[in-house]
N, C-alpha and C positions, 0 to 999 in steps of 0.2 A: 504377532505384533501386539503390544501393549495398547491398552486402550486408557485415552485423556479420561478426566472427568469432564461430564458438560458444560461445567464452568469452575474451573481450577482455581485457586486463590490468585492475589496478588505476586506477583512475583519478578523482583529488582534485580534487574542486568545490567553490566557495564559494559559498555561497548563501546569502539574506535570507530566513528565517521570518516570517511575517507574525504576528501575537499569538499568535490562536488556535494558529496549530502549534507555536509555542516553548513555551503550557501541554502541547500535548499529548504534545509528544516528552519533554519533565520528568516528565509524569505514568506517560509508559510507560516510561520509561527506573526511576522509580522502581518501578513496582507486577511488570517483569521481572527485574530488575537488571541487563539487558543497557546497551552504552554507547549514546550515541546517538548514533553512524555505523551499530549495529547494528540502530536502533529504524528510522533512517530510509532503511538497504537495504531493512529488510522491507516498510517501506509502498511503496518504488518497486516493489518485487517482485510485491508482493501487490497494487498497481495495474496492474503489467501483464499480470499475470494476469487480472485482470477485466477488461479493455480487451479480450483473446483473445479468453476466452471470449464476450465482447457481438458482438466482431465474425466469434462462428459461432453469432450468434442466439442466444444463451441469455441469461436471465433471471438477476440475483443476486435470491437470497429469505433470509428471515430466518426461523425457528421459534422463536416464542415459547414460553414453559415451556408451554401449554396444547395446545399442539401447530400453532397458528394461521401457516398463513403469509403473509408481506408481502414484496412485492415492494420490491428498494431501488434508487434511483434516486442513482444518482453523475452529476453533469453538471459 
């Protein structure tokens, strides 16, 4: 398998958003004020983050204000 470099340059994708994620990157682009190249590094980020840590066994969980936790299921 090839190996990334630890931190690879810049590098400009064009992509098709499907509905729901064209609301959603609007929605967080406005409720952050960040731009949305920033809104949708963090969610590749914050998906390969979760993708890691699943693949050393770990669980994502949610705490509700009551203190209640729920397992969350990304597939």
């Amino acid at each position: 398998m090839d190996q990334l470099p630890p931190h690879p340059d810049s590098e400009r994708y064009s992509v098709t958003l499907c509905p729901p994620a064209v609301t959603a990157v609007a929605e967080l682009t406005a409720a952050s004020g960040v731009s949305k190249s920033d809104v949708i590094n963090r969610a590749v980020l914050l998906l390969g983050f979760i993708e890691a840590e699943r693949a050393k066994g770990h669980d994502l969980m949610i705490r509700d204000t009551s203190g209640a936790l729920e397992r969350i299921h990304i597939i």
